[in-house]
LUMNU-658363 format. One record per atom (N, C-alpha, C): residue in one letter; residue number from 1; atom name; x, y, z. Coordinates in steps of 0.05 Angstrom, whole numbers, plus 5000, padded with zeros to 4 digits. Example, Ala and Ser with C-alpha at 12.3 -4.5 7.8 and 13.67 -1.06 7.14 Angstrom:
BEGIN
resn|resi|name|xx|yy|zz
A|1|N|5264|4886|5156 $
A|1|CA|5246|4910|5156 $
A|1|C|5264|4934|5156 $
S|2|N|5257|4955|5142 $
S|2|CA|5273|4979|5143 $
S|2|C|5258|5001|5157 $
END
This chain:
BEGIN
resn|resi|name|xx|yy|zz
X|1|N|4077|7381|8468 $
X|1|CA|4094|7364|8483 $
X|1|C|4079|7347|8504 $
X|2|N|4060|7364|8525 $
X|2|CA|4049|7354|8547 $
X|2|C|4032|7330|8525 $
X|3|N|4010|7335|8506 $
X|3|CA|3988|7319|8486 $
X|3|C|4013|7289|8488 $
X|4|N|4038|7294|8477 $
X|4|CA|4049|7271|8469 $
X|4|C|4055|7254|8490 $
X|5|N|4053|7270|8512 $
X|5|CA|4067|7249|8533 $
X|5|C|4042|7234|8545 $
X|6|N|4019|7236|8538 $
X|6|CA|3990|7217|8543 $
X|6|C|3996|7193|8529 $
X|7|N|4010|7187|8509 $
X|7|CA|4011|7168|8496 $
X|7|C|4031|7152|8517 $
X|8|N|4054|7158|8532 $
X|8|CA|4069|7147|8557 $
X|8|C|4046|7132|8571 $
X|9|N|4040|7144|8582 $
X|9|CA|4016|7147|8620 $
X|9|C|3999|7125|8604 $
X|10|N|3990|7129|8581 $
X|10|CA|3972|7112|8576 $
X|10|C|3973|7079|8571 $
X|11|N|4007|7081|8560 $
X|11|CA|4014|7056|8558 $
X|11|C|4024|7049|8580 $
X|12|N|4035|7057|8596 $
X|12|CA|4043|7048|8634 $
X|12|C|4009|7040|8639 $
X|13|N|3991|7049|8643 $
X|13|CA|3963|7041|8643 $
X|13|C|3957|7024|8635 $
X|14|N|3958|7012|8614 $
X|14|CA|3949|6996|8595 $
X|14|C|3972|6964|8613 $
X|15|N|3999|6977|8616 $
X|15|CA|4015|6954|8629 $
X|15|C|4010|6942|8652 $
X|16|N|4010|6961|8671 $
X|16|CA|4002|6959|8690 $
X|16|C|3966|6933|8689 $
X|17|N|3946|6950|8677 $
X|17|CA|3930|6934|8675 $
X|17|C|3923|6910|8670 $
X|18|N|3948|6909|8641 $
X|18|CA|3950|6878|8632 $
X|18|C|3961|6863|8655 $
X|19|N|3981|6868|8672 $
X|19|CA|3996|6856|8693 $
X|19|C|3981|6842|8713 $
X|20|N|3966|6864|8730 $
X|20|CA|3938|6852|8751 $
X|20|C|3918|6838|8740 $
X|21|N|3905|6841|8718 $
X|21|CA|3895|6822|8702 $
X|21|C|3897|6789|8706 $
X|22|N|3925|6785|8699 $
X|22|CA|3937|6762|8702 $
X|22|C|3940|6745|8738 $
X|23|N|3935|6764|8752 $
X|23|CA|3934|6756|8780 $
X|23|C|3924|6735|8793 $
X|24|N|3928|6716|8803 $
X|24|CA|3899|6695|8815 $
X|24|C|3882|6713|8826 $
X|25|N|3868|6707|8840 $
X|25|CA|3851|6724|8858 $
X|25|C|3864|6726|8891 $
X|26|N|3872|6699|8899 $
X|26|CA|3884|6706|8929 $
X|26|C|3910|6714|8930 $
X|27|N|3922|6720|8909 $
X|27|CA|3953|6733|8902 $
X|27|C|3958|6748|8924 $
X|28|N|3984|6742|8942 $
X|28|CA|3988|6761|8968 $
X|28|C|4016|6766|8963 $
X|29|N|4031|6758|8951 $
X|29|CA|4055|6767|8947 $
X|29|C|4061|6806|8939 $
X|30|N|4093|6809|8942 $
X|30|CA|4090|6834|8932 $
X|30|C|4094|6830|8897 $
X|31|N|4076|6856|8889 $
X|31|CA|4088|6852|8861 $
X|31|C|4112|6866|8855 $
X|32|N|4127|6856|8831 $
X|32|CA|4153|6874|8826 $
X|32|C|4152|6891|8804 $
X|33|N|4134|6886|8776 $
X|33|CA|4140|6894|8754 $
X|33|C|4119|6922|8754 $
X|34|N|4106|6921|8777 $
X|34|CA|4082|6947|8778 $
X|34|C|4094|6970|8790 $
X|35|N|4119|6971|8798 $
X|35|CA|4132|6996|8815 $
X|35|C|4138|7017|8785 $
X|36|N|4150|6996|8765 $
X|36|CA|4166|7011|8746 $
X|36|C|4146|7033|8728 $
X|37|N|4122|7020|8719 $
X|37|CA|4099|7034|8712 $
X|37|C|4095|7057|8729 $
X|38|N|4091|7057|8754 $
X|38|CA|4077|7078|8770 $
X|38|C|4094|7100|8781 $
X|39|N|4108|7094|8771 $
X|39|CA|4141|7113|8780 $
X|39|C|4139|7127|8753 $
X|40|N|4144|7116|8730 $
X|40|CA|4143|7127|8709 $
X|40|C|4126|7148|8694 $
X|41|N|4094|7144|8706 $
X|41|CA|4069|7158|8710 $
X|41|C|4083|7176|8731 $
X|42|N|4082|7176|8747 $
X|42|CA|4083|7199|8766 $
X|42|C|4116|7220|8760 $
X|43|N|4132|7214|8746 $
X|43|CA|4154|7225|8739 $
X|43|C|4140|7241|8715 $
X|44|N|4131|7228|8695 $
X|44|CA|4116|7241|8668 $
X|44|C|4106|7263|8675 $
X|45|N|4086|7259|8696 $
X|45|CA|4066|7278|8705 $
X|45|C|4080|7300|8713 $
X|46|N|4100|7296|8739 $
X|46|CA|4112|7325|8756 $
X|46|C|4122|7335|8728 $
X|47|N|4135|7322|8715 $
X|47|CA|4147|7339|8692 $
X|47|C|4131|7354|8672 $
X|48|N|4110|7346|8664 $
X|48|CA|4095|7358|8644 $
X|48|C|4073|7388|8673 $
X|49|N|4070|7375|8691 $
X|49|CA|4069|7404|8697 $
X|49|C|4077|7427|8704 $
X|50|N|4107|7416|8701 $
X|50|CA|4133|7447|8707 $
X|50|C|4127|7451|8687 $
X|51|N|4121|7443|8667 $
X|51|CA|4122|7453|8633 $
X|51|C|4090|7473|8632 $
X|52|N|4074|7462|8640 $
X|52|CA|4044|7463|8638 $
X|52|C|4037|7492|8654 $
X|53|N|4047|7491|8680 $
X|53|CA|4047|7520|8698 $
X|53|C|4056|7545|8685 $
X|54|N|4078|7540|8675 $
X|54|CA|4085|7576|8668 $
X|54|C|4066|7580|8633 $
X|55|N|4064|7550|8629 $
X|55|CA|4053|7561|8599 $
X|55|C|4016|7578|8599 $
X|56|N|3996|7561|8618 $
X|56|CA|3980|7571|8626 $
X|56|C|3980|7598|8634 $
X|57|N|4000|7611|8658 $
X|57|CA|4000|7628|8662 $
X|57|C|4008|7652|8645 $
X|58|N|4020|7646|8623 $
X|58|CA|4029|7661|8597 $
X|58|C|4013|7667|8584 $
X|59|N|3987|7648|8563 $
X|59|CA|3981|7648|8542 $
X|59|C|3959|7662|8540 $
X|60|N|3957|7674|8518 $
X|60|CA|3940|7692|8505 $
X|60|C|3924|7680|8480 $
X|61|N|3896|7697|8479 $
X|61|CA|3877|7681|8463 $
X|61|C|3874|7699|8443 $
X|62|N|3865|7689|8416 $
X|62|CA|3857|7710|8393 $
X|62|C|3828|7710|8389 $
X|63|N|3811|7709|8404 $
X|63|CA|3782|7710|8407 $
X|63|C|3767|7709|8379 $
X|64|N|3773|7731|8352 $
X|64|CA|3764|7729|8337 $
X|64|C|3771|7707|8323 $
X|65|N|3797|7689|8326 $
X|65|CA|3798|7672|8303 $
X|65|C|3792|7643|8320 $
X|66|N|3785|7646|8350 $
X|66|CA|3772|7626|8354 $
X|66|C|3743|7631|8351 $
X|67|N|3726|7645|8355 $
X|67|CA|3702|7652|8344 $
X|67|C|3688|7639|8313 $
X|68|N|3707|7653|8300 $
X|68|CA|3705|7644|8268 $
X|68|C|3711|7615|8266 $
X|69|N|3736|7597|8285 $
X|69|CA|3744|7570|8283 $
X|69|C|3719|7556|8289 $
X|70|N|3705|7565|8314 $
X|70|CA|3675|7554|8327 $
X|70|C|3646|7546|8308 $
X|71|N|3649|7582|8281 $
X|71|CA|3629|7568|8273 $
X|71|C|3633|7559|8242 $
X|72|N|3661|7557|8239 $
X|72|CA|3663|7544|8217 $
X|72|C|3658|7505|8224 $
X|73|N|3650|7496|8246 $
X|73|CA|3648|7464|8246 $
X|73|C|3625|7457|8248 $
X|74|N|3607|7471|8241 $
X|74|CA|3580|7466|8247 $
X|74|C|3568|7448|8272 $
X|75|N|3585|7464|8291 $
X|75|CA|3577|7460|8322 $
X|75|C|3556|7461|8335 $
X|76|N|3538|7478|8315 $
X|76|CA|3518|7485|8321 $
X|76|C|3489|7471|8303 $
X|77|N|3498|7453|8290 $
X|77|CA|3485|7434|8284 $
X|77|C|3462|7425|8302 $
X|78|N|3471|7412|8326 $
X|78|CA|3459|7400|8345 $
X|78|C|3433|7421|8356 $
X|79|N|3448|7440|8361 $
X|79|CA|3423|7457|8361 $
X|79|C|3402|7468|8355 $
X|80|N|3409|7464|8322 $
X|80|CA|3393|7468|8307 $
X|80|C|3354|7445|8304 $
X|81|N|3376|7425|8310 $
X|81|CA|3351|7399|8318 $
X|81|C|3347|7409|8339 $
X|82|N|3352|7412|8362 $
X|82|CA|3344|7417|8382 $
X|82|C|3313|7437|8380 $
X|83|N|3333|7463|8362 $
X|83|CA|3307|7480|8351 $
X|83|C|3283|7471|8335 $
X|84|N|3282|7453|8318 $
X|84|CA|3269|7444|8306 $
X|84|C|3244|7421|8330 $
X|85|N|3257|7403|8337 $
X|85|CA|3239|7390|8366 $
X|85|C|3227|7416|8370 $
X|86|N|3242|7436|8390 $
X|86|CA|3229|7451|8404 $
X|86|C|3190|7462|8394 $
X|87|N|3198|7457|8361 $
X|87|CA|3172|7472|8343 $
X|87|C|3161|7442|8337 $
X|88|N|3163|7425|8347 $
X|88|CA|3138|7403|8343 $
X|88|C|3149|7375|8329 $
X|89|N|3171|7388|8313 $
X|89|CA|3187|7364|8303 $
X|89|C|3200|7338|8314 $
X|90|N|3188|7303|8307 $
X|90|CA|3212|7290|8329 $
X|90|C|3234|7293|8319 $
X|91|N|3248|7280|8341 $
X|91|CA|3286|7286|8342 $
X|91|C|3287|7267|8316 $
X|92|N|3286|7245|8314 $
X|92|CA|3292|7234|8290 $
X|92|C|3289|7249|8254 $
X|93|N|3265|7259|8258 $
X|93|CA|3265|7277|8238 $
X|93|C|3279|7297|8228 $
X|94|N|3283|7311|8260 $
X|94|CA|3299|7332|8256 $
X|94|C|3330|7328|8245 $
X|95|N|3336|7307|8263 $
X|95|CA|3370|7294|8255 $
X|95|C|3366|7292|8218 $
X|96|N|3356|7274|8204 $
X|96|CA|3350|7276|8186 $
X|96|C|3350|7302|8167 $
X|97|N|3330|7325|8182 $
X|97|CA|3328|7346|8170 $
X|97|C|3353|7367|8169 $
X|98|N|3368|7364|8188 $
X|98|CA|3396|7386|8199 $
X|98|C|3418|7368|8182 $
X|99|N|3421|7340|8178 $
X|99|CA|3433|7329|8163 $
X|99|C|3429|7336|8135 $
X|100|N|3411|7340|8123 $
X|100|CA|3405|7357|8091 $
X|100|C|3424|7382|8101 $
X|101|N|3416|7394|8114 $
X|101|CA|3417|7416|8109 $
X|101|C|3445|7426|8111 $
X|102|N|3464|7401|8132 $
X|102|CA|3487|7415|8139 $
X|102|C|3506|7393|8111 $
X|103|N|3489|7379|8089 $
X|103|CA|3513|7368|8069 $
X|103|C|3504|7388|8050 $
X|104|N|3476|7407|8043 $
X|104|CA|3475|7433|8032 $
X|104|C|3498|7455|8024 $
X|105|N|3498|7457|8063 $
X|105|CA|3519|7477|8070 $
X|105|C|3545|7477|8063 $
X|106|N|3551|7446|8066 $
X|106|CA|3579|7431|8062 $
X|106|C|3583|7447|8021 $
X|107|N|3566|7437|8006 $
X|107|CA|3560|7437|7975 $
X|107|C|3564|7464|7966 $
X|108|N|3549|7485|7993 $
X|108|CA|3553|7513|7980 $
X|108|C|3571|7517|7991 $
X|109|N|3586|7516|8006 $
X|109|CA|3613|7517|8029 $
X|109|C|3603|7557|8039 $
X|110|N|3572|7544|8053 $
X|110|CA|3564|7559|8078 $
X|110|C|3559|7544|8112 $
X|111|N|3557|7559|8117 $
X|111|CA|3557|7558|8149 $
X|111|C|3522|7563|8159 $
X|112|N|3511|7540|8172 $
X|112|CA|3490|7549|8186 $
X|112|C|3472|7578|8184 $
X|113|N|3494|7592|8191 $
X|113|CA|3494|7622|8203 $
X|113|C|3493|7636|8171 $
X|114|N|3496|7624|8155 $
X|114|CA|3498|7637|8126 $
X|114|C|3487|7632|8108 $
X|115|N|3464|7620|8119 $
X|115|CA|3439|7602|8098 $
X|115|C|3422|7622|8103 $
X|116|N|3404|7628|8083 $
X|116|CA|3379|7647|8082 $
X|116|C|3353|7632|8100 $
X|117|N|3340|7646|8103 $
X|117|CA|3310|7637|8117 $
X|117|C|3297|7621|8089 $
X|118|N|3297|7626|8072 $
X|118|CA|3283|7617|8041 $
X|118|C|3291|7595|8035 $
X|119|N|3321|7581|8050 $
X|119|CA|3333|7557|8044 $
X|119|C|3328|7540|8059 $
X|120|N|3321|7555|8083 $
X|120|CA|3307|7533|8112 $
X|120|C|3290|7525|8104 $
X|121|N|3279|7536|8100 $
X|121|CA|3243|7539|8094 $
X|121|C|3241|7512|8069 $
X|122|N|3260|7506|8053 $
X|122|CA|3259|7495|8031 $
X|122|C|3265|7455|8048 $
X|123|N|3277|7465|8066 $
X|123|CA|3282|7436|8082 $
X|123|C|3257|7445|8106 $
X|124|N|3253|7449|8124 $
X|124|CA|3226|7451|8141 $
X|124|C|3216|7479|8141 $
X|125|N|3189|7474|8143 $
X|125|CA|3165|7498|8143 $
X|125|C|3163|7506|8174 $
X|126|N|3179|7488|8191 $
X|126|CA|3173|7500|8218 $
X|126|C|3204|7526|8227 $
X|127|N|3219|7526|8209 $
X|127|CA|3236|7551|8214 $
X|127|C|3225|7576|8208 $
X|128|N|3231|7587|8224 $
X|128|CA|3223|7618|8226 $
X|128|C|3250|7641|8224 $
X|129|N|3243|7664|8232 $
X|129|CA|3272|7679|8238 $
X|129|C|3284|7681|8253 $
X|130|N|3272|7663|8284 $
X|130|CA|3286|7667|8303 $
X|130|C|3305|7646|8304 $
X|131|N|3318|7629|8289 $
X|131|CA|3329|7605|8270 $
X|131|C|3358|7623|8283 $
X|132|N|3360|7638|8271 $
X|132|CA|3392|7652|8284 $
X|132|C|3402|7653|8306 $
X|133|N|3375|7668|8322 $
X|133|CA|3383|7668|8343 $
X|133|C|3391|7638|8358 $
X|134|N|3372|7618|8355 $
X|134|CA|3374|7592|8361 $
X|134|C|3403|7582|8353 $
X|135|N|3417|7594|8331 $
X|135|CA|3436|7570|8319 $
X|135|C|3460|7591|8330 $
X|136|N|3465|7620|8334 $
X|136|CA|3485|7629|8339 $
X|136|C|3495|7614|8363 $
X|137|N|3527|7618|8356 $
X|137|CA|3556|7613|8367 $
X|137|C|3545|7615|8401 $
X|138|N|3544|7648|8405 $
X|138|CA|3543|7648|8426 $
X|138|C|3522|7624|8450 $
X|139|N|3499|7633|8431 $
X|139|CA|3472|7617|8445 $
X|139|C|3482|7597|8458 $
X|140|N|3500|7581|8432 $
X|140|CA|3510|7552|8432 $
X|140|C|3527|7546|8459 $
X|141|N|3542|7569|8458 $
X|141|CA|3563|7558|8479 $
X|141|C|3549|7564|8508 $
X|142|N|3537|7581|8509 $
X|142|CA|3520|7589|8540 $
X|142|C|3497|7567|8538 $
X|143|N|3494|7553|8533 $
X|143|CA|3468|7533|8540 $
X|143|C|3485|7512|8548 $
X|144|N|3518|7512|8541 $
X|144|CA|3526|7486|8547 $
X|144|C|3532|7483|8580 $
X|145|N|3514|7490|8606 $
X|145|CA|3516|7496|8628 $
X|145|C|3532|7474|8643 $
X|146|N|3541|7457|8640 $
X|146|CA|3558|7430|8651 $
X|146|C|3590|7443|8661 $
X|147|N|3584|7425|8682 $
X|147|CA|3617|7422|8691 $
X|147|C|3633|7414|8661 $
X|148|N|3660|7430|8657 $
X|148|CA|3675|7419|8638 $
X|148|C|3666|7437|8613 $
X|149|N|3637|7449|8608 $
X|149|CA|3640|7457|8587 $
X|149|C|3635|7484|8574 $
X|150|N|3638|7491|8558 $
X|150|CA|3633|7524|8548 $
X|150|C|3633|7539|8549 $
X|151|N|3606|7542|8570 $
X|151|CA|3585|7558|8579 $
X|151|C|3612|7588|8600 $
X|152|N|3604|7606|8597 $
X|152|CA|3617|7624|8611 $
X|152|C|3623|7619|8637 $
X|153|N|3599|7614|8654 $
X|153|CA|3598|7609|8686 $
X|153|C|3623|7586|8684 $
X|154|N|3620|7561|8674 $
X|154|CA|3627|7542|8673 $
X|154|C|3654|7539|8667 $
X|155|N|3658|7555|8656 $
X|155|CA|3693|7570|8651 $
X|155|C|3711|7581|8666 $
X|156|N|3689|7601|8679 $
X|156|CA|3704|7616|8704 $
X|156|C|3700|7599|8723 $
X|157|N|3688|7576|8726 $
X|157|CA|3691|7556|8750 $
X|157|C|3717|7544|8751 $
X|158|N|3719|7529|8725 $
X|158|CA|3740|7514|8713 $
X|158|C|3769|7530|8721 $
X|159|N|3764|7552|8713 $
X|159|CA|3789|7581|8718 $
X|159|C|3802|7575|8737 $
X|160|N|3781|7587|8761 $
X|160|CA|3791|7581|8790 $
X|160|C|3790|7560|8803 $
X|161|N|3782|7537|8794 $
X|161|CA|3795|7513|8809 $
X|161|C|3830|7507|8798 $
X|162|N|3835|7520|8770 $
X|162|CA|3858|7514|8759 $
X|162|C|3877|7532|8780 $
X|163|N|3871|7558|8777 $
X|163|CA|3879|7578|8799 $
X|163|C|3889|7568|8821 $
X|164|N|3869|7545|8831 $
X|164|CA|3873|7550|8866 $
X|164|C|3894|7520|8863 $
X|165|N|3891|7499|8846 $
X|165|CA|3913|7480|8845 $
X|165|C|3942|7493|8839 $
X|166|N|3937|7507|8825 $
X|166|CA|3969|7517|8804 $
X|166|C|3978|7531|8831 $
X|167|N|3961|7548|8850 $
X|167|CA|3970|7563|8875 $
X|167|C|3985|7543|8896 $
X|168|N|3976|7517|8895 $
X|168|CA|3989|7498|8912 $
X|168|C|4004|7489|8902 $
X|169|N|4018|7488|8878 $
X|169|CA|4036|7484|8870 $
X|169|C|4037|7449|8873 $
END
């Protein structure tokens, strides 16, 4: 429900925008047609977070079938070049090379994580065994150390800033 109502806010945005757009530059009058937009945005909003508050505080996660969802998208692609640079390869090559390998994967309908060392090896000679470790799920998500993303720390940051807004109600 909350996802659908972006499509609202976005077009009040989009109106609004087109509106000032049109402005001269020494325009001093009041405007009239910009109240209705920004009322509308800010009504959307209080509403989708009476909705948004108790659902957060409710929901429960199924860990294993988001786990399995993570590395069924080959998310870990990126990393995989990454690994590959790391052993001497340029990035361009590598993109190239993780690109074989992940329309391979696509052909045998495996996963990164489910390709043999003997199949690496058949696309670059610079994979080794520690190839797993490099491409696992977890690795993946703990290196993503950024505000906003993944990474554990980075989650429980995210947590409690949600915490301490939802507390102010």
């Amino acid at each position: 429900m909350i996802r659908g109502k972006s499509g609202r806010v976005f077009g009040d945005l989009q109106a609004l925008l087109t509106m000032l757009k049109g402005l001269p530059l020494a325009y001093n009058k009041d405007l009239q047609e910009d109240k209705e937009a920004l009322f509308d945005v800010a009504d959307t909003v209080k509403k989708c977070l009476l909705v948004f508050k108790p659902m957060v505080e409710t929901m429960r996660f199924k860990e294993e079938r988001m786990a399995a969802a993570a590395r069924g998208g080959f998310t870990n692609a990126t990393d995989l070049a990454d690994y590959l640079v790391r052993r001497g390869m340029p990035f361009r090559e590598a993109h190239e090379v993780v690109g074989k390998i992940v329309y391979h994967c696509l052909e045998k309908e495996l996963t990164l994580e489910g390709l043999g060392l003997d199949e690496y090896k058949r696309f670059s000679a610079l994979v080794e065994e520690d190839v797993y470790e490099a491409i696992s799920i977890s690795r993946c998500v703990e290196s993503r150390r950024v505000p906003g993303g993944p990474a554990p720390e980075a989650v429980r940051e995210a947590i409690k800033n949600a915490r301490q807004l939802l507390a102010g109600d």
